[in-house]
C-alpha positions as CSV (number, residue, x, y, z in Angstrom):
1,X,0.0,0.0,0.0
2,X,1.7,3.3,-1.1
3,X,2.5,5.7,1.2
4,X,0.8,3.1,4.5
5,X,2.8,3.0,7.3
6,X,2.3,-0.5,7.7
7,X,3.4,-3.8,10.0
8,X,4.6,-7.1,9.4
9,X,4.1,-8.5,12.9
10,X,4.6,-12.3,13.5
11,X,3.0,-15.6,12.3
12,X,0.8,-15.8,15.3
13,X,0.5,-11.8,15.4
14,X,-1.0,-12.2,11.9
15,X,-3.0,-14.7,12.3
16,X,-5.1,-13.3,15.2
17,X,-5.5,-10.2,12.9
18,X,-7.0,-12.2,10.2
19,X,-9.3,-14.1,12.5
20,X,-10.2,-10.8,14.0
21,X,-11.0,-9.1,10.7
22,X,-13.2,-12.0,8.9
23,X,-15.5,-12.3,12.2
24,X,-16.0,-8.6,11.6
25,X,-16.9,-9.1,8.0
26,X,-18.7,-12.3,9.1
27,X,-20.6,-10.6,11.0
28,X,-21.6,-8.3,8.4
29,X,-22.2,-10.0,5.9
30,X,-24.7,-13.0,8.1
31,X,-26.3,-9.6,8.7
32,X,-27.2,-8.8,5.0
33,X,-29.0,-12.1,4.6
34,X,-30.1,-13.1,8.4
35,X,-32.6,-10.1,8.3
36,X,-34.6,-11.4,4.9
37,X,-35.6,-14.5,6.7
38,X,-37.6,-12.9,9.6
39,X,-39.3,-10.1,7.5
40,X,-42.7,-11.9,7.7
41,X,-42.4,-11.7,11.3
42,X,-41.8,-8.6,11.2
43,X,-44.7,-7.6,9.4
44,X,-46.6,-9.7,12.1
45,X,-45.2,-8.4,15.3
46,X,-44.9,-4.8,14.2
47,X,-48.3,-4.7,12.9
48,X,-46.3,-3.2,10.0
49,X,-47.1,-3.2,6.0
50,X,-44.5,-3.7,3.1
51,X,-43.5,0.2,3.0
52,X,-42.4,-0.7,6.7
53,X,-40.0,-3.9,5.4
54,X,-38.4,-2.0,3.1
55,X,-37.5,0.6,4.9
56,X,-36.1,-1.6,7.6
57,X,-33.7,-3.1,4.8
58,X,-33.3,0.1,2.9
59,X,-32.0,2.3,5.9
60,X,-29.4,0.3,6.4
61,X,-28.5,-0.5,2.9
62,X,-28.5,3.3,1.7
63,X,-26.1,4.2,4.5
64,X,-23.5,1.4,3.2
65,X,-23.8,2.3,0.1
66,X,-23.1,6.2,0.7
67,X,-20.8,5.9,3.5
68,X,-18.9,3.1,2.3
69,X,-16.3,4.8,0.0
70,X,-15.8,7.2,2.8
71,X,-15.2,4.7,5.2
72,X,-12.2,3.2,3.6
73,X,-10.5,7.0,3.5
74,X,-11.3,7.5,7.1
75,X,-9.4,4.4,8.0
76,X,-6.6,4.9,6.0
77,X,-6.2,8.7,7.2
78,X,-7.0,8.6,11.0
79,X,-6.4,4.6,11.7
80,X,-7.7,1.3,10.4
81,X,-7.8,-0.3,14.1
82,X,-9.2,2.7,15.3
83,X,-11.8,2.8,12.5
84,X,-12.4,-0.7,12.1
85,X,-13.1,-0.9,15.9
86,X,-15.1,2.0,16.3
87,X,-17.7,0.5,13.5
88,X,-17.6,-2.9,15.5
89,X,-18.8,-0.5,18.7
90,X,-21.3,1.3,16.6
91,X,-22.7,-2.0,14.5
92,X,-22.7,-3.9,17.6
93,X,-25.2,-0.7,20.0
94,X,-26.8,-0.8,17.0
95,X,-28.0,-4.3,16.5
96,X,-28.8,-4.7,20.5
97,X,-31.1,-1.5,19.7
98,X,-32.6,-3.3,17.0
99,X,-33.4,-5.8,19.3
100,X,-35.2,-3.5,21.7
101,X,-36.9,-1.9,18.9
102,X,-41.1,-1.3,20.0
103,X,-41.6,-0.2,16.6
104,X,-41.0,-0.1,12.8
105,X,-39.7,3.7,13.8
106,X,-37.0,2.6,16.2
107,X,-36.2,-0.4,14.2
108,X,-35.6,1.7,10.8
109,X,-33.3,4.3,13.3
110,X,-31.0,0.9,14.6
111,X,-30.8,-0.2,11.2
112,X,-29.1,3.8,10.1
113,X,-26.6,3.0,12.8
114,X,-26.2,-0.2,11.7
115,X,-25.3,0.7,8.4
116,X,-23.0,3.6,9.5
117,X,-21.1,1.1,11.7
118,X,-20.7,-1.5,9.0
119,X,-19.4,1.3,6.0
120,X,-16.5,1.7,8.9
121,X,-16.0,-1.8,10.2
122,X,-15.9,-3.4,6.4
123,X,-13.6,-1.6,4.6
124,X,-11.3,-1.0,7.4
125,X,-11.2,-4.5,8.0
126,X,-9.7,-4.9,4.5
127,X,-7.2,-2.2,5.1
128,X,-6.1,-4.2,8.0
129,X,-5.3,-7.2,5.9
130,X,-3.6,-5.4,2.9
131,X,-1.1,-3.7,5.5
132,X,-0.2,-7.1,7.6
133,X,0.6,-8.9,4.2
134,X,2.6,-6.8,2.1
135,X,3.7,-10.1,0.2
136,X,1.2,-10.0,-2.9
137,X,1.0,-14.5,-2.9
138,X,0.3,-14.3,0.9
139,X,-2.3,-11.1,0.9
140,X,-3.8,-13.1,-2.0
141,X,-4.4,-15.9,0.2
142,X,-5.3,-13.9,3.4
143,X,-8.2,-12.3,1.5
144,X,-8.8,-15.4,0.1
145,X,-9.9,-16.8,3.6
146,X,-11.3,-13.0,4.5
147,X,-13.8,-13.3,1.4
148,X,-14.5,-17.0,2.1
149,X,-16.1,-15.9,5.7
150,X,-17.7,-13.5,3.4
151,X,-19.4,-16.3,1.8
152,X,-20.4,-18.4,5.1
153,X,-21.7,-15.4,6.7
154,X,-24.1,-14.8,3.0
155,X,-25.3,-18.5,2.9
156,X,-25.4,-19.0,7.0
157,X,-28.1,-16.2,7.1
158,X,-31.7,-17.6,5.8
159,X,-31.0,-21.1,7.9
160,X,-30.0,-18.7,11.2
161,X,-32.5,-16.5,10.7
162,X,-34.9,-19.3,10.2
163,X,-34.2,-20.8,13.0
164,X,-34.4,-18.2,15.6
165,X,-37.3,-16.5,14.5
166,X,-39.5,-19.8,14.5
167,X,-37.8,-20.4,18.4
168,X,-37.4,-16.9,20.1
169,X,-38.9,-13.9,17.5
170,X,-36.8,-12.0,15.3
171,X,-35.4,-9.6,17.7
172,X,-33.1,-12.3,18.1
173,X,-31.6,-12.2,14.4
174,X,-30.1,-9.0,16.3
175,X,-28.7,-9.9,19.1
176,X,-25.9,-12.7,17.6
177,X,-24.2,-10.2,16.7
178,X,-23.6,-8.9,20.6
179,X,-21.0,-11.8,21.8
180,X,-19.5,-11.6,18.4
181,X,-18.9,-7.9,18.6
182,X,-18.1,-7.8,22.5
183,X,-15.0,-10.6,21.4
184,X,-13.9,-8.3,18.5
185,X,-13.8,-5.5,20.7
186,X,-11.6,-7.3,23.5
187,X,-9.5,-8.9,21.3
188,X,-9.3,-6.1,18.9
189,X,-8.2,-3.4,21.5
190,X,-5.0,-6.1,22.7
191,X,-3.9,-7.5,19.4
192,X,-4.5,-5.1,17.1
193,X,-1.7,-2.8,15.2
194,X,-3.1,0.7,14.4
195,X,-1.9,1.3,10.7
196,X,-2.8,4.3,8.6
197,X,-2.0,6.2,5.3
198,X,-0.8,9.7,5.9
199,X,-1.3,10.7,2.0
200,X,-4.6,9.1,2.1
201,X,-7.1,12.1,0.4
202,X,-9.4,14.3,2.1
203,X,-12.9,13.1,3.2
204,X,-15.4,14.8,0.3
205,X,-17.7,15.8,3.1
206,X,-19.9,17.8,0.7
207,X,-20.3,14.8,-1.8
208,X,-20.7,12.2,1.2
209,X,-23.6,14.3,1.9
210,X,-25.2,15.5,-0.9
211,X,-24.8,11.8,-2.5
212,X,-26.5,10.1,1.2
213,X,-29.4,13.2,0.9
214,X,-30.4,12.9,-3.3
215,X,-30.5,8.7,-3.0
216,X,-32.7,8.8,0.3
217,X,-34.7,11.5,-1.4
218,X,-35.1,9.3,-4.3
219,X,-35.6,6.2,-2.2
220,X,-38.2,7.8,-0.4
221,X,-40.0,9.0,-3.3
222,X,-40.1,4.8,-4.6
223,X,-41.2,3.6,-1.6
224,X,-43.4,5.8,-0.2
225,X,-45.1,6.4,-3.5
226,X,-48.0,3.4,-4.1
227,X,-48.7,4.6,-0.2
228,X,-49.3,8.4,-0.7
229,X,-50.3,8.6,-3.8
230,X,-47.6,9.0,-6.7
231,X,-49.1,12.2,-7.8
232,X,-48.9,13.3,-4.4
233,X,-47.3,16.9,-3.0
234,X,-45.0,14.5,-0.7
235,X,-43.8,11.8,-3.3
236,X,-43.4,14.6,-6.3
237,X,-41.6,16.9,-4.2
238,X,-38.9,14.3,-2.6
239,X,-38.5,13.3,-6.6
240,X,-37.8,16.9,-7.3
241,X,-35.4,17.4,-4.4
242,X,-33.7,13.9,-5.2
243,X,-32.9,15.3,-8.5
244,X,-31.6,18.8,-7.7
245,X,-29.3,17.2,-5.2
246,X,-28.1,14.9,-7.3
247,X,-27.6,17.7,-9.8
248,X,-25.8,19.0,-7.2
249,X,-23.8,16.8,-6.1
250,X,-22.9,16.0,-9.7
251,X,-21.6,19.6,-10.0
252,X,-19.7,19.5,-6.6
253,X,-17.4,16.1,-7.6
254,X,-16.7,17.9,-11.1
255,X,-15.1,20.8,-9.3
256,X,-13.6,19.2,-6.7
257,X,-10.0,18.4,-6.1
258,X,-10.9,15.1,-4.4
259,X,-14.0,14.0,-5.3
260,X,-15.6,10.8,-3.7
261,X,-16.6,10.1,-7.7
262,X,-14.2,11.2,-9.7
263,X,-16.3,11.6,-12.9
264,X,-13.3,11.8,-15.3
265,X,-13.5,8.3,-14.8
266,X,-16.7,7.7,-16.7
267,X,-15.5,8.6,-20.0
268,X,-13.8,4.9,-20.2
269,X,-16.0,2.8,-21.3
270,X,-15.1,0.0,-20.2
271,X,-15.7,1.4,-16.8
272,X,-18.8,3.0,-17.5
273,X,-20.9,0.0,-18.7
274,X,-19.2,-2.6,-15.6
275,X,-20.4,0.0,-13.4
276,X,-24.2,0.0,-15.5
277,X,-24.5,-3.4,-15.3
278,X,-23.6,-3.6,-11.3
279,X,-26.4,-1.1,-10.5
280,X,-28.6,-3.8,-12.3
281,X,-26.9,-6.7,-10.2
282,X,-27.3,-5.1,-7.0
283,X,-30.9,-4.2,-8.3
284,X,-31.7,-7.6,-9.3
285,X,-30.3,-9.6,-6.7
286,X,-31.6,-7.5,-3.8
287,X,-34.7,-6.1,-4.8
288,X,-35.6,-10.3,-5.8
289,X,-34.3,-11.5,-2.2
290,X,-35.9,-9.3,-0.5
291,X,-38.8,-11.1,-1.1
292,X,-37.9,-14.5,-1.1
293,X,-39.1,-15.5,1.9
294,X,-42.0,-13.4,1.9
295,X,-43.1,-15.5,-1.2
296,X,-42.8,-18.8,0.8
297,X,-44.2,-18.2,3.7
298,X,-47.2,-15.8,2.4
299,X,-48.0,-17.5,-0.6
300,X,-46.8,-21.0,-0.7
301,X,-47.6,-21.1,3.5
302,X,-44.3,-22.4,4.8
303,X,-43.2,-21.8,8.1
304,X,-40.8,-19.1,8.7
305,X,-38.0,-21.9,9.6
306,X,-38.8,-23.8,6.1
307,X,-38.4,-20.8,4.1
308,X,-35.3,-19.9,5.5
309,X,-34.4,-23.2,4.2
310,X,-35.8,-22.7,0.7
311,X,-34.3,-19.7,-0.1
312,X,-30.4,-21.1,0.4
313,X,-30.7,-22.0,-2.9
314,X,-29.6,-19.3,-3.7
315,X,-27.1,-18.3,-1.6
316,X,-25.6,-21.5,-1.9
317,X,-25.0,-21.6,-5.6
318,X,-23.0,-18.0,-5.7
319,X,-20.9,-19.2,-2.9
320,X,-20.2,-22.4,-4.8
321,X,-19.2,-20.3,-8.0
322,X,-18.4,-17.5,-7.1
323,X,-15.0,-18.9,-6.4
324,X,-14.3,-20.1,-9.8
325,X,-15.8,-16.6,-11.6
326,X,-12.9,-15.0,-11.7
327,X,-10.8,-17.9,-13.8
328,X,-13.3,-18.1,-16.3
329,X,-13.5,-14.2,-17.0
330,X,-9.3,-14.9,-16.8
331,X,-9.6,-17.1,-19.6
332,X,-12.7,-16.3,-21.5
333,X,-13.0,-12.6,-21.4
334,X,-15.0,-10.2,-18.8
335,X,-17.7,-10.0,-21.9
336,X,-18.8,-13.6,-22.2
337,X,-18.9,-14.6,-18.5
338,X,-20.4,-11.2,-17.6
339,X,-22.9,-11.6,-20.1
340,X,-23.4,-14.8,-19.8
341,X,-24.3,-14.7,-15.8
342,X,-27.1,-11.8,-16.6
343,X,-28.4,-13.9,-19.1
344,X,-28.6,-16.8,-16.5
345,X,-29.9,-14.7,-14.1
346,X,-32.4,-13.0,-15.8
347,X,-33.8,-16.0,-17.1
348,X,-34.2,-17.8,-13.9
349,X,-35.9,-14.3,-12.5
350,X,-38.6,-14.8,-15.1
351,X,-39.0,-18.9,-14.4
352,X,-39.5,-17.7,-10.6
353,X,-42.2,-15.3,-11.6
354,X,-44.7,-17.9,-13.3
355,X,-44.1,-20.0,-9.8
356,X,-47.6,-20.0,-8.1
357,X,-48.7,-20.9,-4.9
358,X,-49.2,-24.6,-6.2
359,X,-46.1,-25.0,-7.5
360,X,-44.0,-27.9,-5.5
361,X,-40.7,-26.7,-4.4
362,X,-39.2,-29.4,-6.7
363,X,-40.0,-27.2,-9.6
364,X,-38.8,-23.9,-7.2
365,X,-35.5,-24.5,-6.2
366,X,-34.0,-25.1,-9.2
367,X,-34.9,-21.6,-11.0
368,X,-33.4,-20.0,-7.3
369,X,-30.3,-21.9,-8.2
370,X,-30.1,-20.5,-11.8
371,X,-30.7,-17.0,-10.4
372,X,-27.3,-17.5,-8.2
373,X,-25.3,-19.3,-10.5
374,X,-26.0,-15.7,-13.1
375,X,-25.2,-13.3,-10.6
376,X,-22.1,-15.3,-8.8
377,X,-20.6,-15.2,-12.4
378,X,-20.7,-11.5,-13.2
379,X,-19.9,-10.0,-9.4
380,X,-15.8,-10.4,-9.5
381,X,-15.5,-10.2,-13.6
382,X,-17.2,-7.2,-12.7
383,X,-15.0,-5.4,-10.6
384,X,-12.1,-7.0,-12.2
385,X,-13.6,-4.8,-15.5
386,X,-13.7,-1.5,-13.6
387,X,-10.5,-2.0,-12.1
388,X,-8.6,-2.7,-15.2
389,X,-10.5,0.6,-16.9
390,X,-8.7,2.6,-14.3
391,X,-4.8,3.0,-13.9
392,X,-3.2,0.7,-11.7
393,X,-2.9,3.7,-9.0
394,X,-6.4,3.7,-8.5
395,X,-7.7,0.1,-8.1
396,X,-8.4,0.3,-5.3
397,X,-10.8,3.3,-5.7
398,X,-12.1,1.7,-8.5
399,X,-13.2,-1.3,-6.3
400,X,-15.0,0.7,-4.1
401,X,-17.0,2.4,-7.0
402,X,-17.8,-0.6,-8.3
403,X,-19.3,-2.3,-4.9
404,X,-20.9,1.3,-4.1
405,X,-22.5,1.1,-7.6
406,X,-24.2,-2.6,-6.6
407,X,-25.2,-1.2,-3.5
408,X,-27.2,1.6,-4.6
409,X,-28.6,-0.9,-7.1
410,X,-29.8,-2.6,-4.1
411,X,-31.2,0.4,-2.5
412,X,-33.5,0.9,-5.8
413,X,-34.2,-2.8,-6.3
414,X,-36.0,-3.0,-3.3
415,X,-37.8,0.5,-3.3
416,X,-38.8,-0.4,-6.8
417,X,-39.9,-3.9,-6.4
418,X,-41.7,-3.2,-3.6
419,X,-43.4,-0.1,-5.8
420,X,-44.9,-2.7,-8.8
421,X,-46.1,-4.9,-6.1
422,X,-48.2,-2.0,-4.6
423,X,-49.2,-1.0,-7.3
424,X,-50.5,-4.4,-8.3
425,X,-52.3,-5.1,-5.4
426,X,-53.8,-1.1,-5.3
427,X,-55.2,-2.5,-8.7
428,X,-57.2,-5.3,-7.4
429,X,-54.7,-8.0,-7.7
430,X,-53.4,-10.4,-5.3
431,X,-49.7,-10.2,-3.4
432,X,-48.7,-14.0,-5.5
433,X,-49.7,-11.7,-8.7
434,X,-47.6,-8.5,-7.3
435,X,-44.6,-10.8,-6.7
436,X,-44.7,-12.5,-10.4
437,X,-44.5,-9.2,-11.7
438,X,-41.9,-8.1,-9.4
439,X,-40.1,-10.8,-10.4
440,X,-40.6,-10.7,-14.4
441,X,-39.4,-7.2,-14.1
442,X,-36.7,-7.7,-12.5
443,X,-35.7,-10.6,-14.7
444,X,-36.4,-8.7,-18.0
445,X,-34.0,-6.0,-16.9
446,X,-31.3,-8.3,-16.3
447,X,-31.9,-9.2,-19.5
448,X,-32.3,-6.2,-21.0
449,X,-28.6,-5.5,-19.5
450,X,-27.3,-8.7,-20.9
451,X,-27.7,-7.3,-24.2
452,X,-26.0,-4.2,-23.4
453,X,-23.0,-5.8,-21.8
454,X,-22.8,-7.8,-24.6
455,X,-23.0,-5.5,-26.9
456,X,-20.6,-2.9,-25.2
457,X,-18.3,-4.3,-22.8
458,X,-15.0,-4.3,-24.7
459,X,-13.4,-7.4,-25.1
460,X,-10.5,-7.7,-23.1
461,X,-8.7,-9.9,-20.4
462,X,-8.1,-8.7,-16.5
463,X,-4.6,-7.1,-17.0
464,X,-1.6,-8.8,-15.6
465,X,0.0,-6.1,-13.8
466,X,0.4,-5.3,-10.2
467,X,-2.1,-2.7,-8.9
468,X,-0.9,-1.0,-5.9
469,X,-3.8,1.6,-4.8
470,X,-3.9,4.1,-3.1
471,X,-7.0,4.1,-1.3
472,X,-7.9,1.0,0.5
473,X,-10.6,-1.9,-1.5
474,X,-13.9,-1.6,-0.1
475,X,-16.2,-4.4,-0.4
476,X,-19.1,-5.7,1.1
477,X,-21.6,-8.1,0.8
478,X,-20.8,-10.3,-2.3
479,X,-16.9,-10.0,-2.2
480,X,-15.4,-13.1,-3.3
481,X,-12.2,-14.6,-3.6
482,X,-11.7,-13.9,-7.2
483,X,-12.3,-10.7,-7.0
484,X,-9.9,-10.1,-4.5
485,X,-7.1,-11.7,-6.0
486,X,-8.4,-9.7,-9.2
487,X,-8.1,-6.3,-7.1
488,X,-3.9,-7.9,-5.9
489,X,-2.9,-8.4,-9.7
């Protein structure tokens, strides 16, 4: 890392440090997925309607996706362990006041803390890594093992959450994560080496918050919109704000001298359409997931426990190839693979939306497999695309970009689901009708992306060269191991 005042501490140093920072992101990441699985008891126990759902997943999703980039600068200028703890003090708080939560309010405030701990704890924990393995084979490796907890925290959630919501409630979902965060903070504070980046850039303050203001403006427009009315003053004004603050914040990164989103990078095009096309993932996968289980238990009448269990599907096929994503993208080309996984993906989005509520689960659980085979395939050659747009200085800040990008896909996927869903059932039509068309549009929009990837993605192979960034990676969710050997090349 250029410029990082580093450590290479011992064998056993090290390997308490990389135990340390892959509970962290474990922890994150069984997060992500946990909460899908107890959403219809949610909805029960809050006396809460699908608005209320999506905000409880939205708030934290939108501050990840906004604070996330920031995060990784933080650390590197004023301290990863210092960072990296401090979001493991502020995720943990937050998920015990989740816990507590009387109401969809106070559980939509945890879940803004929640998200503001995990855009410091997650990025920060990376940083941690890249400056205790300054040997490119053995960082390889050590993110290796830091992206495969990635992956047992993602397919871990729907079976935990399951499970504890059937036995105790879902404010339980919440509170696994206080002994995990109480060890990392004891362990953290004695083991620890604080490392940071001197010539790390300036925080964008302006950007950060124009950029968290103009989404959650727009995100509140999509959500709250089949509730109040679309033509309402409410919903038409918080479109109109969300669009001169993102006007604004557009104009503020063009002018300044380090933006957050340096737009100069857009005029690649290579970068450009990677970056397209992981709005769409993020959109996709999320907005879909987010009402997986609500499918199985509302309209197919599982138990909360048994859909937990039918939704791994999913999560299980992208952790099984993810891992091998990168290699084929390495040998075939970022625009086969890449399109090739949004073709997959979208296809098996529009087999799950003509699934009814007689449909056995034998005829169910391949189409989820399908839908996480596409999208495990086109996360790393993703970022491996937009990293190898950029110069080899800023891979790292391309990384970030590129998981921001997916995240605010996410944000939209579920406010815009969610919308056609209303809107169906405002119409007269059932929640099993709302979902098929939920699920048909999102599947026709992967598609539609497909097309464009295919079409516009330039042909070329992940450069074999040795990026050295200057800002810190920062994933999240889906990080794999490809992609993190993709970000060391």
């Amino acid at each position: 890392m250029a410029a990082s005042h580093g450590f290479v501490g011992s064998r056993s140093h090290r390997t308490v440090l990389l135990t340390v920072t892959c509970l962290g992101q474990f922890m994150v990441l069984l997060d992500n997925t946990i909460v899908g699985a107890a959403l219809p008891d949610m909805q029960h126990r809050l006396h809460t309607q699908l608005t209320g759902l999506q905000w409880i997943v939205d708030a934290y999703v939108l501050l990840v996706a906004m604070l996330l980039m920031s995060g990784g600068i933080f650390a590197d200028r004023f301290g990863r362990k210092r960072v990296y703890l401090s979001g493991v003090v502020v995720f943990t708080v937050a998920s015990v006041l989740c816990s507590l939560a009387p109401s969809v309010g106070w559980l939509v405030a945890g879940r803004v803390l929640q998200g503001i701990g995990a855009a410091a704890l997650s990025p920060a924990s990376l940083a941690l890594l890249a400056a205790a393995y300054p040997v490119p084979q053995e960082r390889v490796r050590a993110i290796g093992l830091w992206a495969g907890f990635s992956g047992i925290g993602l397919a871990a959630g729907p079976v935990a959450g399951g499970v504890l919501t059937d036995a105790f409630g879902w404010p339980t979902i919440f509170l696994v994560n206080l002994p995990i965060g109480v060890v990392l903070l004891l362990v953290g504070l004695r083991s620890l080496e604080e490392t940071r980046n001197p010539g790390a850039p300036a925080i964008d303050i302006p950007g950060t918050v124009l950029s968290v203001l103009g989404v959650g403006a727009l995100t509140y427009g999509l959500i709250e919109g089949g509730a109040r009315g679309w033509t309402s003053p409410m919903i038409l004004g918080s479109f109109t704000a969300a669009i001169i603050l993102l006007a604004a914040f557009v104009a503020v990164e063009a002018r300044h001298s380090a933006p957050m989103l340096p737009l100069r990078l857009f005029r690649q095009r290579l970068f450009t359409v990677s970056n397209t096309a992981m709005v769409v993932v993020g959109f996709a996968l999320m907005g879909s997931s987010f009402f997986f289980s609500q499918f199985f238990v509302y309209v197919q009448g599982s138990s909360i426990l048994r859909a937990g269990l039918q939704t791994l599907p999913v999560s299980l096929a992208m952790v099984a190839v993810s891992p091998f994503a990168g290699h084929l993208a390495a040998r075939y080309g970022f625009r086969i693979v890449v399109t090739t996984g949004l073709a997959l993906a979208g296809l098996g989005l529009l087999a799950l939306g003509m699934v009814h509520a007689d449909t056995g689960y034998g005829n169910v659980w391949w189409r989820l497999g399908v839908i996480g085979t596409g999208f495990a395939l086109t996360l790393s050659p993703l970022t491996g695309a937009a990293i190898q747009a950029v110069s080899p200085q800023e891979g790292g800040l391309a990384s970030g970009i590129s998981s921001t990008t997916r995240q605010i896909g996410a944000v939209l996927g579920v406010a815009v689901l969610g919308a056609i869903v209303r809107t169906r059932q405002s119409g007269g039509a059932s929640f099993e009708t709302g979902l098929n068309s939920a699920f048909v549009a999102a599947g026709a929009i992967t598609l539609a992306t497909a097309v464009f990837t295919g079409l516009w993605l330039a042909r070329s192979e992940p450069a074999e060269r040795s990026v050295a960034p200057q800002r810190s990676p920062h994933p999240d969710a889906v990080t794999t191991s490809n992609e993190a050997s993709t970000k060391s090349r």
